[in-house]
N, C-alpha and C positions, 0 to 999 in steps of 0.2 A: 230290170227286176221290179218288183211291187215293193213298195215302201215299206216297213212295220209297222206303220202307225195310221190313224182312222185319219180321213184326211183333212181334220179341222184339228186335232190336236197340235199343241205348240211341245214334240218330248226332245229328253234329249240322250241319244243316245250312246251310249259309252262303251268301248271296243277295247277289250284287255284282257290280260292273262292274268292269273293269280302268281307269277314267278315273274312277274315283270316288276323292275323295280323303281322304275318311272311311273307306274301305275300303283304301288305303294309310296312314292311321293307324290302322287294326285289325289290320292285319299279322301285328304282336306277339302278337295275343291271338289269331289264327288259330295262328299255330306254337305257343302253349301249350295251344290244346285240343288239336292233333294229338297230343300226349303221357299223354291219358288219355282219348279218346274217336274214333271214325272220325268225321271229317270229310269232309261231302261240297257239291262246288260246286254252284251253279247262276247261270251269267252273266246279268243282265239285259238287257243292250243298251241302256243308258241313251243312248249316242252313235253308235247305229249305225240305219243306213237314211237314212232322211230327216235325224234328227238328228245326222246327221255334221256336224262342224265343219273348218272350215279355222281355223288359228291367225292371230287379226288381232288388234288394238289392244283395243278392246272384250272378248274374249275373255279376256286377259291381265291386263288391270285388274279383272275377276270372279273370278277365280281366284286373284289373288297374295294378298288379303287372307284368302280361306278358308283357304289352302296356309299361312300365318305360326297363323294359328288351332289347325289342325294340328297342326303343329312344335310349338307350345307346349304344347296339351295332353295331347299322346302322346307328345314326345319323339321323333318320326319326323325323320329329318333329309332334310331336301328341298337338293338341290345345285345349286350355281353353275350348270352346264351346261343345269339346268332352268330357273330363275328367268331367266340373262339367256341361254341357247342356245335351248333347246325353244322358249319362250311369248315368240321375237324372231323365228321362223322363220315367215315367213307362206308357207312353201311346202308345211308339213307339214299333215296331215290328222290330226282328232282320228275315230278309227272304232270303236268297240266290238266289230266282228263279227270281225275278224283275230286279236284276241287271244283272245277266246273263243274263238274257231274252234282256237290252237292251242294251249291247256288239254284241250279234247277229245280233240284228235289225239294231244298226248303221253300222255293219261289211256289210249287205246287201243291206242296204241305198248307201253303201260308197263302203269300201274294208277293209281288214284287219288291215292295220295301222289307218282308223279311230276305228275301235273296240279296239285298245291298245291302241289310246287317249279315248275312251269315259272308260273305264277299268282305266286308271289314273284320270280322272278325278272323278271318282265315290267313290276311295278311297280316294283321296284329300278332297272332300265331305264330306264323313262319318269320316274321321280321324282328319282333318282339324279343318272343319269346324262345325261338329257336329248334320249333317244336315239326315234326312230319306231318307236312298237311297233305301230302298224300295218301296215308294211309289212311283206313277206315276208324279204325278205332280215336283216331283225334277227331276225324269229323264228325264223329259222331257226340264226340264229349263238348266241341263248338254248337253243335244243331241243339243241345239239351240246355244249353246256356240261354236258349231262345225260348224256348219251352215244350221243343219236339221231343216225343216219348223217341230213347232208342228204335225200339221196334219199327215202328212206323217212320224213321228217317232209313234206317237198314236197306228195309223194303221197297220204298221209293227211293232210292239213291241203286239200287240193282234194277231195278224198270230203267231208267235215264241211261244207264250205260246199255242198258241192251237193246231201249227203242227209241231215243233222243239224241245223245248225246254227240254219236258221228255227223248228226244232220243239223244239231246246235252248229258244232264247231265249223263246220263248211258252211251255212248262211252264215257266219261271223266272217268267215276269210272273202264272202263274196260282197257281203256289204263295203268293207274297206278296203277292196277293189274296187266295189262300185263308184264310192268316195274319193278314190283317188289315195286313200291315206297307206303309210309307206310303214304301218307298224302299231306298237301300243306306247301309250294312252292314245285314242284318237275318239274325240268327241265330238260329234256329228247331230245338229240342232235341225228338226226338223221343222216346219211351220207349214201345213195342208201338206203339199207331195214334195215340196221344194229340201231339198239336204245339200246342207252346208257342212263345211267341216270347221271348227273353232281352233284358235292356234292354244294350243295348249302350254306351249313354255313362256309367254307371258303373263302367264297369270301363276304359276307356281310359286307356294311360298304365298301367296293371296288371297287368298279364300272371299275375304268381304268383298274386296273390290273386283271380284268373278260371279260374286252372285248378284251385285249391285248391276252387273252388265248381263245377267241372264235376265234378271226382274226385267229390265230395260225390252230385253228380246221377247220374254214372254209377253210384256204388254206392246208390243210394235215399235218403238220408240227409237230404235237405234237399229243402224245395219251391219251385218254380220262383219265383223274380221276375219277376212278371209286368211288361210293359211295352206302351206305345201304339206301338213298333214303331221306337225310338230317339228319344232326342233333339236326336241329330246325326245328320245322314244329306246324301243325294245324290238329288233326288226323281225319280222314273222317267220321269214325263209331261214335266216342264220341264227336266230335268237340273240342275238349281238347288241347289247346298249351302246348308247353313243351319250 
């Protein structure tokens, strides 16, 4: 496959869902790469299409013991609103493709650093705050926190799902394939055509000392750790944390 990136750049690219919760505890280590390397998304749609969920009983009880895992590892604070609001709501819809869909449309409205704030800000929402970030009407009141007029997030955010979005998420599922990586988070440091994949649950909970080892890769200095594509993760086929 052709790489994403020109082939002198040093990026790094970063492969995750918005309903993954290994990927709401990398968070941290996403804002401190941004600080010494371009970062770039790619959604995978862990819970979208067929694998949409509705929030029921079963659901809730899978997820509360990974989400405490989490919290404790990384220091991610997961909120009241989530544990007994969100995952009590059996009316709410868990979907991947809405909030992907408007990481894209703020990324084209804007550039690529607003699409990693509107991507924090969407998991701050749903982990936080407990709120439906696949519906439109939340994403839209996250895109205006940014400074996108509604209208114009509306409108771009219905172009992505009708001429982006399914070919977003399939170059995502094909890059970590290509990478070898077995799910999300999976962070994949590119240097000219060469892609590595970075282990990602050693540095969790570490922010400084993940960006002190990205500076290091940005500037040649150190060689990759290589990894089987995390220890923790969100797996694509089953949507299943570990």
């Amino acid at each position: 496959m052709t790489t994403p990136a020109t082939p002198h750049d040093t990026v790094l690219h970063y492969i995750h869902d918005p309903l993954c919760g290994w990927c709401y505890g990398a968070a941290p280590l996403v804002a401190a790469a941004r600080e010494v390397l371009s970062v770039q998304t790619h959604g995978g749609g862990m819970m979208a299409g067929r694998n949409r969920r509705r929030v029921d009983a079963q659901l809730r009880d899978y997820v509360m013991p990974h989400d405490h895992r989490i919290a404790q590892m990384t220091g991610q604070a997961f909120g009241e609103n989530y544990f007994d609001g969100l995952l009590r709501d059996t009316e709410a819809i868990f979907d991947s493709a809405p909030p992907i869909a408007a990481v894209l449309a703020v990324r084209a409205l804007k550039d690529e650093a607003a699409g990693l704030d509107m991507l924090a800000a969407i998991q701050r929402a749903h982990y936080q705050q407990g709120r439906r970030i696949s519906e439109v009407a939340t994403l839209t009141e996250l895109a205006q926190t940014l400074g996108i007029a509604p209208a114009a997030f509306i409108a771009e955010l219905q172009r992505v799902e009708q001429e982006e979005l399914a070919n977003h998420i399939e170059a995502s599922r094909e890059l970590l394939n290509h990478v070898g990586g077995r799910g999300f988070p999976t962070f994949v440091l590119q240097r000219g055509n060469t892609l590595e994949v970075l282990d990602t649950g050693r540095w969790l909970g570490q922010p400084e000392q993940w960006k002190a080892y990205l500076g290091e890769q940005a500037r040649g200095t150190a060689s990759v750790a290589a990894s089987d594509g995390g220890s923790v993760r969100c797996d694509l086929l089953s949507g299943r944390c570990e």
